[in-house]
DRENDO-1510 file (C-alpha; in Angstrom, 1 decimal, always signed):
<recs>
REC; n; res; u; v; w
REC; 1; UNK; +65.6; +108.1; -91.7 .
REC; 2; UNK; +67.1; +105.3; -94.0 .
REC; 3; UNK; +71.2; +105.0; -93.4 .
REC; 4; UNK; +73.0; +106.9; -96.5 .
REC; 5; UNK; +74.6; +105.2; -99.0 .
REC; 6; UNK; +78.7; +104.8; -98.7 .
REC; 7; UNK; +80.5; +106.0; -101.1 .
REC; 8; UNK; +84.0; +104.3; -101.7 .
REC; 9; UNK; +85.6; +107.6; -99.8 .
REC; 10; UNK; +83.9; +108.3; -96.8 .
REC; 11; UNK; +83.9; +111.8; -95.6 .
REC; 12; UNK; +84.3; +110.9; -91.7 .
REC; 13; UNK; +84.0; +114.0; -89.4 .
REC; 14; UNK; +86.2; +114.3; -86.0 .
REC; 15; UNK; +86.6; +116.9; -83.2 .
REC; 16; UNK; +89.1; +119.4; -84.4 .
REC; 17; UNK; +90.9; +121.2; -85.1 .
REC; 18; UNK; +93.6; +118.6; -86.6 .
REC; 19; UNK; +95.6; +117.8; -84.2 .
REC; 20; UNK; +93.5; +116.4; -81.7 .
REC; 21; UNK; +93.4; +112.7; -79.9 .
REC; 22; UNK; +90.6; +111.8; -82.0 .
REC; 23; UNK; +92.0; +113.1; -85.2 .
REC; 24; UNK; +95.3; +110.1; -84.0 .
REC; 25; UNK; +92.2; +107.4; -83.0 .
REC; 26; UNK; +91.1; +107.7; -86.6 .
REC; 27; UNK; +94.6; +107.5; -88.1 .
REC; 28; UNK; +95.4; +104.6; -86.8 .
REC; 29; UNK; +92.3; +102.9; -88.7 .
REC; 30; UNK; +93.6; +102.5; -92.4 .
REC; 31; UNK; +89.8; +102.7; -93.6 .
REC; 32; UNK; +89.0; +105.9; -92.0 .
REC; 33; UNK; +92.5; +107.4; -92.5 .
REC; 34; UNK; +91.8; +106.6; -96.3 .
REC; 35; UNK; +88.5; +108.8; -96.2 .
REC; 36; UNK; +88.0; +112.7; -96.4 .
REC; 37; UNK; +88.6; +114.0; -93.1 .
REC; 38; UNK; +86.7; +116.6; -91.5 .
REC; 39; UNK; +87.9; +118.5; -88.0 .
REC; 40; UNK; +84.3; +120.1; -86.3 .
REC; 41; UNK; +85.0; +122.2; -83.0 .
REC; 42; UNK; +82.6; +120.6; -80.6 .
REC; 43; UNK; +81.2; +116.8; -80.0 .
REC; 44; UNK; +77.6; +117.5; -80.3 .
REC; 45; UNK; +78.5; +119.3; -83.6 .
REC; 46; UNK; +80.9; +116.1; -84.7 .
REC; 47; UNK; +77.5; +113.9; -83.9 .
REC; 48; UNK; +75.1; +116.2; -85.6 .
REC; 49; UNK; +76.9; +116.0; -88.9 .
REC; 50; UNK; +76.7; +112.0; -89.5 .
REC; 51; UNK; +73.3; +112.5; -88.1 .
REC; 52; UNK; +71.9; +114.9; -90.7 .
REC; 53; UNK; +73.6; +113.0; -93.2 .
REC; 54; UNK; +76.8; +115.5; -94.2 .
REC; 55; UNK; +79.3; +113.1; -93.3 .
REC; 56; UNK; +79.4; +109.2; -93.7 .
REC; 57; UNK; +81.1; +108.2; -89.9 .
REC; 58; UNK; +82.1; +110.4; -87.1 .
REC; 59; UNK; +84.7; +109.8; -84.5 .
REC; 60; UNK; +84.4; +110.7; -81.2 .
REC; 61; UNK; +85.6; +110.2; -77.2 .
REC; 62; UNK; +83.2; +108.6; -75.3 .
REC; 63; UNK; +85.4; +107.5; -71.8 .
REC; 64; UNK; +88.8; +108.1; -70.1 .
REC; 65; UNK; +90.4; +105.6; -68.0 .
REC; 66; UNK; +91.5; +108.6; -65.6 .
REC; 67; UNK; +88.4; +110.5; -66.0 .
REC; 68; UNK; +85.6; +108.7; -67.2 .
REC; 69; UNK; +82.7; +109.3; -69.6 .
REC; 70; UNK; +82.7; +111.8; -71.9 .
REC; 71; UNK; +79.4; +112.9; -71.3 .
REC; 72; UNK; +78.6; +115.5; -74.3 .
REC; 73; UNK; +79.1; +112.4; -76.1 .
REC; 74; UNK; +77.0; +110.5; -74.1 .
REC; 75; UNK; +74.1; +112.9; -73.9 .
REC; 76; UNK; +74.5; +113.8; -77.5 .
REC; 77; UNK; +74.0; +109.9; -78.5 .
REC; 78; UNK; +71.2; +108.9; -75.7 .
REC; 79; UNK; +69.0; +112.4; -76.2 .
REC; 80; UNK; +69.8; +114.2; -79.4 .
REC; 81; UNK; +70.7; +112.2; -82.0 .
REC; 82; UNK; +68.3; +109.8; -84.1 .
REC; 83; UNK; +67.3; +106.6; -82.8 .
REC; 84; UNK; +69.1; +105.1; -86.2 .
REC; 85; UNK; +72.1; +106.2; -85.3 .
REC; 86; UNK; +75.0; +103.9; -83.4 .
REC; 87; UNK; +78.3; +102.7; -82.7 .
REC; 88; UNK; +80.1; +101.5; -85.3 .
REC; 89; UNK; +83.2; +100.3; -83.9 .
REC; 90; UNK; +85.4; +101.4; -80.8 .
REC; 91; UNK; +89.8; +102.5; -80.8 .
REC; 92; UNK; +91.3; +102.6; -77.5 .
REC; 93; UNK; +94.0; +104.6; -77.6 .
REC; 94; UNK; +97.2; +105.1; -75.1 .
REC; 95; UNK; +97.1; +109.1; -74.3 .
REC; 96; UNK; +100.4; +111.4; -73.6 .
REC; 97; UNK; +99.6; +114.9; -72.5 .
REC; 98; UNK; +102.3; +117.4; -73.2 .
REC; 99; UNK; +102.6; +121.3; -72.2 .
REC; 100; UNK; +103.6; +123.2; -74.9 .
REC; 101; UNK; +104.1; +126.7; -75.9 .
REC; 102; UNK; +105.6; +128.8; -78.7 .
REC; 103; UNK; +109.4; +128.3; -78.5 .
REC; 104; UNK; +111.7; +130.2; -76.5 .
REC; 105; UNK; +109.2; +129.8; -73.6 .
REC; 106; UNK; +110.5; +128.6; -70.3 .
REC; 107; UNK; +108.2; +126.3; -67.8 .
REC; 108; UNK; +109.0; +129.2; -65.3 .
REC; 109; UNK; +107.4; +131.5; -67.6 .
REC; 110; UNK; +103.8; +130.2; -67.8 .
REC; 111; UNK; +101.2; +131.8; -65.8 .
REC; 112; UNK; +97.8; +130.1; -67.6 .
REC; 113; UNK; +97.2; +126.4; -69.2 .
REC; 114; UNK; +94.9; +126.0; -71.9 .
REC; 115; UNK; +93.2; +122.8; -73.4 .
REC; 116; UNK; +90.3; +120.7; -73.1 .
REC; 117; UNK; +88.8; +120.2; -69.5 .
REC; 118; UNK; +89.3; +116.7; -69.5 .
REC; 119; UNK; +92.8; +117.0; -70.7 .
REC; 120; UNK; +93.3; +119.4; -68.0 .
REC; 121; UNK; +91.8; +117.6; -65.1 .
REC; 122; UNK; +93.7; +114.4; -66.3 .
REC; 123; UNK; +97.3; +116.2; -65.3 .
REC; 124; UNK; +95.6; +117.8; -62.3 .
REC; 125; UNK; +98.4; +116.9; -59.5 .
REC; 126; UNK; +101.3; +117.6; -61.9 .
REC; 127; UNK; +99.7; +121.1; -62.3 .
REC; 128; UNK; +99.7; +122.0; -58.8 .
REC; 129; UNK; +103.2; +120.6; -58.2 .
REC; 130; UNK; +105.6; +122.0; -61.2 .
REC; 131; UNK; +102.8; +125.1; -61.5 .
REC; 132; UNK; +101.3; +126.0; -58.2 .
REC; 133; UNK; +98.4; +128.5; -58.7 .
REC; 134; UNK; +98.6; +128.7; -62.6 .
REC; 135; UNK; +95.3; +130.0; -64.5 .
REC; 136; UNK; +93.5; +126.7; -66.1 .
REC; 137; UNK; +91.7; +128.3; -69.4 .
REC; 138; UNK; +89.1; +126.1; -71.5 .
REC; 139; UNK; +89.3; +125.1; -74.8 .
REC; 140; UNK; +86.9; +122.8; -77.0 .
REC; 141; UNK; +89.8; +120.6; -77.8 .
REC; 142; UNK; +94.1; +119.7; -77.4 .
REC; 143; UNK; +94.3; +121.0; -81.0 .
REC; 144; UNK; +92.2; +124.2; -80.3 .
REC; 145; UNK; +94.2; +125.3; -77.5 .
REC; 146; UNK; +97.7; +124.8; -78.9 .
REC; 147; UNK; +96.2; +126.6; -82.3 .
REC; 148; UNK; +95.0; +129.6; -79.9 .
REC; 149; UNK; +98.5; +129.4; -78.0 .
REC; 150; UNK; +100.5; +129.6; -81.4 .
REC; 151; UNK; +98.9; +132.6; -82.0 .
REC; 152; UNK; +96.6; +131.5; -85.3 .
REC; 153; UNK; +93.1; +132.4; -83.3 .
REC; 154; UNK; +92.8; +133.8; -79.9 .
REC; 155; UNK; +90.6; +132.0; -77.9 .
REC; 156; UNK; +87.5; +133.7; -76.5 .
REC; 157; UNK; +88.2; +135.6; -73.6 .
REC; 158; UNK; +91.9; +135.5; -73.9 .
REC; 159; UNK; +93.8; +138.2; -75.3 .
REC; 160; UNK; +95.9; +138.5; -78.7 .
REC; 161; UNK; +99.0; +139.2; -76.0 .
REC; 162; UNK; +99.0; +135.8; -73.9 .
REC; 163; UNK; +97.7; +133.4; -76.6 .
REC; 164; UNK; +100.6; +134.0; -78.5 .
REC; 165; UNK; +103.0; +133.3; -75.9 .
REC; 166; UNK; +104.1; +137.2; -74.9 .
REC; 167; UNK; +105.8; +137.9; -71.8 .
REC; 168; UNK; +104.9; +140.9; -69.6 .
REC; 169; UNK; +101.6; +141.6; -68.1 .
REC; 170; UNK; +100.1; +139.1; -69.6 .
REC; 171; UNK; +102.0; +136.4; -68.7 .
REC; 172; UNK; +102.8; +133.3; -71.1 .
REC; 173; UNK; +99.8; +130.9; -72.0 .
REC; 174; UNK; +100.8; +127.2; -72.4 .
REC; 175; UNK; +98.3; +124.4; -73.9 .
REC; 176; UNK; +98.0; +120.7; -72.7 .
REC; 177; UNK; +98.1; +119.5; -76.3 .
REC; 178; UNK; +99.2; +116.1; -78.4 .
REC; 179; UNK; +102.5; +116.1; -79.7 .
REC; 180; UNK; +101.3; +116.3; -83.2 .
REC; 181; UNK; +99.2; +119.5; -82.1 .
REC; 182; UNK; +102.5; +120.3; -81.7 .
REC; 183; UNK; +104.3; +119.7; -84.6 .
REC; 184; UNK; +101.6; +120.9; -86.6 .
REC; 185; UNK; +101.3; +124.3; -84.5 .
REC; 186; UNK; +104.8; +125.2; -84.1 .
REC; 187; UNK; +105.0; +125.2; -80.4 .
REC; 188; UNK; +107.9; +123.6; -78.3 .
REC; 189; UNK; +107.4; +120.6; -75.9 .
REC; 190; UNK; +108.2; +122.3; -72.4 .
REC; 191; UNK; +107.0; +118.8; -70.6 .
REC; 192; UNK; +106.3; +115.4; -71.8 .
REC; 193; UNK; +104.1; +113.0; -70.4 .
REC; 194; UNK; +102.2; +115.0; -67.6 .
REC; 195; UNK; +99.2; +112.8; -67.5 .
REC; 196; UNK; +99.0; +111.8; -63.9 .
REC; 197; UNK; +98.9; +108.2; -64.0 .
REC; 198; UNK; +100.8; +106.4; -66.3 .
REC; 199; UNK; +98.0; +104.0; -67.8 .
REC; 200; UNK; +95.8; +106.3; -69.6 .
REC; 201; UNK; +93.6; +105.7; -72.2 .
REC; 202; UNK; +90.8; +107.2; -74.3 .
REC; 203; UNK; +88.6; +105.4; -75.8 .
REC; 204; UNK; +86.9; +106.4; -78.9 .
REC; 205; UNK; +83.4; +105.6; -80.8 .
REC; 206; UNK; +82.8; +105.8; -84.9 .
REC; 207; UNK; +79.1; +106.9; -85.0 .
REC; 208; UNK; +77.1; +106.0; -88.3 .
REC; 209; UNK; +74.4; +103.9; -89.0 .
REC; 210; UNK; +73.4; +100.5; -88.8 .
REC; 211; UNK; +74.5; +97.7; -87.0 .
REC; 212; UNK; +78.1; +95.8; -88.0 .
REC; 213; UNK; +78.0; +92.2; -88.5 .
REC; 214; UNK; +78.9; +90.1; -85.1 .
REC; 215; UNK; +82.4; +89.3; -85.2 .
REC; 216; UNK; +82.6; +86.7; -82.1 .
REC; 217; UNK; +84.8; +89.8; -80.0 .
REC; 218; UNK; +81.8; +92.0; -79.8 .
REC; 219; UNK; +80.4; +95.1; -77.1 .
REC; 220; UNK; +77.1; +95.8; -77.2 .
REC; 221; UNK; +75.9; +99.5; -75.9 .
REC; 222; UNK; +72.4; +100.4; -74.5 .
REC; 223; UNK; +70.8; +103.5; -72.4 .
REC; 224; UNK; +67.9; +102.3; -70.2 .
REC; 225; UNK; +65.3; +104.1; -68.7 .
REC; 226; UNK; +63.8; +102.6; -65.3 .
REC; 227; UNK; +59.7; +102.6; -65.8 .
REC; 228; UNK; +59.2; +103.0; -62.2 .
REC; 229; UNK; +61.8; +104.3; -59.2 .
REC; 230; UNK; +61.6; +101.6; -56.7 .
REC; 231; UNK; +63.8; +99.4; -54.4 .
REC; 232; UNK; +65.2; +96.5; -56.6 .
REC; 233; UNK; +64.5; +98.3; -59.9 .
REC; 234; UNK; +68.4; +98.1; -60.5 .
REC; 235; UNK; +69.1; +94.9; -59.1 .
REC; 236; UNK; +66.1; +93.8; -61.0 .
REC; 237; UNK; +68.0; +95.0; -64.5 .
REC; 238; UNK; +71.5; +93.7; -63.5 .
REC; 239; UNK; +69.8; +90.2; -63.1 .
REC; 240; UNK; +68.8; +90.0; -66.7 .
REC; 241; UNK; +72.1; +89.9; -67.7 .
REC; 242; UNK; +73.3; +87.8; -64.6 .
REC; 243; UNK; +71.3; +85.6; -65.4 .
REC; 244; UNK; +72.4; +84.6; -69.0 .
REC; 245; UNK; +75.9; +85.0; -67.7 .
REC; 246; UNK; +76.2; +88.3; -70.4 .
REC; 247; UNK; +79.5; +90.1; -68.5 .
REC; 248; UNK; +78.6; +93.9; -67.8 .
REC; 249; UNK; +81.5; +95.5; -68.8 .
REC; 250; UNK; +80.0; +99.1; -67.7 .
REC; 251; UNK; +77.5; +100.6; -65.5 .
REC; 252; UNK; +77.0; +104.7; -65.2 .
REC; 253; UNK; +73.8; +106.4; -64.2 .
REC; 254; UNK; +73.2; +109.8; -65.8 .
REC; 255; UNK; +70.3; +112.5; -65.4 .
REC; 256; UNK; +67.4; +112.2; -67.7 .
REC; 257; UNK; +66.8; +116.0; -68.5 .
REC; 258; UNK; +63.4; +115.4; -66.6 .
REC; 259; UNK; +63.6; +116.7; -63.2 .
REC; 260; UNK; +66.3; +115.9; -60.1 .
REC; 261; UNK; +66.4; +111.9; -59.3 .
REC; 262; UNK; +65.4; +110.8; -62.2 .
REC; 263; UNK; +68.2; +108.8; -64.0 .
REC; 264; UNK; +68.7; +106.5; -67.1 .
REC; 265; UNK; +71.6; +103.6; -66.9 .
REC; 266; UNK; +73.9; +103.3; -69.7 .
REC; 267; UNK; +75.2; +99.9; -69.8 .
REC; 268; UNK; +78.2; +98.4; -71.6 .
REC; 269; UNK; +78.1; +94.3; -71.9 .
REC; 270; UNK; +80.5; +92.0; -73.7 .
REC; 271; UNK; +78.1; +90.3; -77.2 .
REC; 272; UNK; +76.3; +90.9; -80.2 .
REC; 273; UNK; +72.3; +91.6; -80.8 .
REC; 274; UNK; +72.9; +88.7; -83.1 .
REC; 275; UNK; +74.2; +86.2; -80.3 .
REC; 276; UNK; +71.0; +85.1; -78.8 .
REC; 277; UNK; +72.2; +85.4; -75.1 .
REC; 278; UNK; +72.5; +89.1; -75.6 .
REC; 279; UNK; +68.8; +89.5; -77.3 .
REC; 280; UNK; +67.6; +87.6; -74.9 .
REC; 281; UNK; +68.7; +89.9; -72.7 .
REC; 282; UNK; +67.5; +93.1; -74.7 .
REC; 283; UNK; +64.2; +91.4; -75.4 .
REC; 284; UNK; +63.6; +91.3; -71.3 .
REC; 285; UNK; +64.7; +94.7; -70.7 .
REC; 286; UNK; +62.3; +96.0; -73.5 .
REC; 287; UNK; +59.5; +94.1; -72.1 .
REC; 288; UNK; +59.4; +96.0; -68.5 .
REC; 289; UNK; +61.7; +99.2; -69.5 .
REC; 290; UNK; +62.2; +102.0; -71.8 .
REC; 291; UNK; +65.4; +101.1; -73.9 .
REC; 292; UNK; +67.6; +103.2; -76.4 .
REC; 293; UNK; +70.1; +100.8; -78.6 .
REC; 294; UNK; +73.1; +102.2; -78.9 .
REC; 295; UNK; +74.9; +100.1; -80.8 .
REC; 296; UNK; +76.6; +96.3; -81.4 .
REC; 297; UNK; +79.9; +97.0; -82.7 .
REC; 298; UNK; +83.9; +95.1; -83.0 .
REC; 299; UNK; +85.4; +95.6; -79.3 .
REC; 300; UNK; +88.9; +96.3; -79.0 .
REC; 301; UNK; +91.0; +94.0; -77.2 .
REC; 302; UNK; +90.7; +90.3; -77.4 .
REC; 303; UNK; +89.7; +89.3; -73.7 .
REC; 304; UNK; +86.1; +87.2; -73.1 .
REC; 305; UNK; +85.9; +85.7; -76.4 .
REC; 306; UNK; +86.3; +82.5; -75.1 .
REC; 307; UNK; +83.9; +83.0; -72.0 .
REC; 308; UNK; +80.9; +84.0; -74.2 .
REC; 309; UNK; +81.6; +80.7; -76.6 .
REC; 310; UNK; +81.2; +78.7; -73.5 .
REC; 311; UNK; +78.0; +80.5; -72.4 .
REC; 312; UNK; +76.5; +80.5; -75.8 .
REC; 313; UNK; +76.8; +76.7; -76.1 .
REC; 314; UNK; +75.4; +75.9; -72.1 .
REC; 315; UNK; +72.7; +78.7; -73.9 .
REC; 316; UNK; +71.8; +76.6; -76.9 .
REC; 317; UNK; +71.7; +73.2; -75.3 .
REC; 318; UNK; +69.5; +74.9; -72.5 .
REC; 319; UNK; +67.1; +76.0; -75.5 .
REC; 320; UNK; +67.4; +72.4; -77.3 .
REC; 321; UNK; +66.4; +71.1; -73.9 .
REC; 322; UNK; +63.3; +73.1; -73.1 .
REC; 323; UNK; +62.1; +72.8; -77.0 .
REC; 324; UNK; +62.1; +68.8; -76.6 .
REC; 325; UNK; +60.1; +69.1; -73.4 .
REC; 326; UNK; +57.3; +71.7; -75.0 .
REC; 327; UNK; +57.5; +68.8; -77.5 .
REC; 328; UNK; +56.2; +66.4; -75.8 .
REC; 329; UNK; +53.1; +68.6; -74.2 .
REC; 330; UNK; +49.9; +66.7; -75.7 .
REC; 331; UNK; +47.4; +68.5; -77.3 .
REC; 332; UNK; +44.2; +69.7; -76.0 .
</recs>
């Protein structure tokens, strides 16, 4: 499949509805906040529609700094989506969970919480201390479940009564939401901040296709897939990048849809295809192991730029210095 052409307005498709932490990731890039947004209510679905070509870019959470990787998003990119498609850039943002519900509503009154599980299980030990034994609802996103809670579409399961907030025997229904979710739903801010650690951060992925230009502050992602299952076979991987001093910035083993025990290694390291430690690297991997390319994109931050300068150069000079000595090998 050949990338589509961009036109000067991308249409750039998020997880919605708006409202959501990814919908605030890709306002706070002027190129994408320039573009024709478009909420989708679940990941795969956000993936699926850059993929078949309906939308130009898609945005998207792939890790949390409280819990982890996303892993619809990673599953979606490693084992559904075309090999053409990658990461285009990444957008860490700082995250502030909020309870809200539909004002009037006391935190006394709540007797279920509704958002996102990850939102959910990020606010875990404030849950059980300011609402011991409270009912923990799903939701396919922050902005869903304060839409539902304001009353504008029931979710699934829950009835017309609680999601808007009633009081009785239904009890009042809350949502772990963003505070624009918020402003945009109508709903009151019972309780600010509830994440339960103060350093929290999501960061995000814009999926298209192709590969950026190297920048010199770059993150390369891959998903590898060990040809054989024996001692060393990891140890054996991590030494390809050891080796080249490439920094592994992330290392998470995930299932492989093939049977129990059989895993793939998605892999996070600091450089660009383009810089030739990294495809060296690549090129080694590929040689004894099944590899999926995820992407060489712009990392946020501005750490290890000066690191992977320094290796590059001991890199090039090792290179001039072999060359000379194959050089001088005499002919036959």
């Amino acid at each position: 499949m050949s990338p589509p052409a961009h036109p000067p307005r991308p249409r750039v498709a998020f997880l919605g509805p708006p409202g959501t932490f990814s919908e605030e990731a890709l306002l706070s890039q002027p190129d994408l906040a320039a573009g024709e947004l478009v909420p989708i209510r679940s990941i795969p679905e956000v993936i699926a529609e850059v993929d078949q070509g309906r939308v130009e870019l898609a945005v998207v959470p792939i890790e949390n700094a409280i819990e982890g990787s996303v892993n619809a998003t990673l599953d979606t990119l490693a084992f559904e989506s075309s090999p053409e498609l990658m990461i285009q850039r990444e957008v860490v943002l700082p995250i502030d969970m909020h309870l809200c519900a539909r004002p009037g509503t006391q935190l006394s009154d709540v007797t279920a919480v509704v958002s996102i599980p990850h939102a959910t299980a990020q606010c875990r030990e404030w849950l059980a201390r300011k609402l011991p034994g409270v009912e923990v609802r799903a939701a396919n996103s922050t902005a869903e479940a304060a839409r539902d809670v304001a009353g504008a579409q029931p979710a699934k399961g829950t009835t017309a009564k609680s999601a808007k907030g009633a009081k009785g025997e239904g009890g009042t229904t809350a949502a772990i939401a963003t505070s624009l979710a918020a402003k945009l739903y109508g709903l009151d801010v019972l309780a600010a901040d509830i994440e339960d650690h103060p350093d929290n951060e999501t960061r995000f992925v814009v999926i298209g296709f192709g590969i950026p230009a190297r920048t010199g502050h770059d993150k390369t992602t891959i998903v590898v897939f060990q040809s054989q299952d024996r001692p060393g076979s990891l140890l054996g991987i991590l030494q390809e990048f050891a080796a080249r001093a490439v920094n592994l910035t992330k290392l998470e083993s995930r299932p492989t849809k093939k049977g129990l025990g059989n895993y793939c290694f998605f892999m996070d390291c600091e450089g660009h295809i383009d810089d030739e430690l990294v495809a060296d690297v690549l090129r080694n991997l590929a040689a004894k192991h099944e590899v999926r390319f995820l992407g060489s994109y712009p990392a946020a931050g501005t750490e290890a730029v000066t690191r992977r300068r320094a290796a590059g150069k001991a890199w090039r000079a090792a290179t001039n210095w072999v060359d000379d000595l194959r050089s001088k090998v005499r002919p036959e």
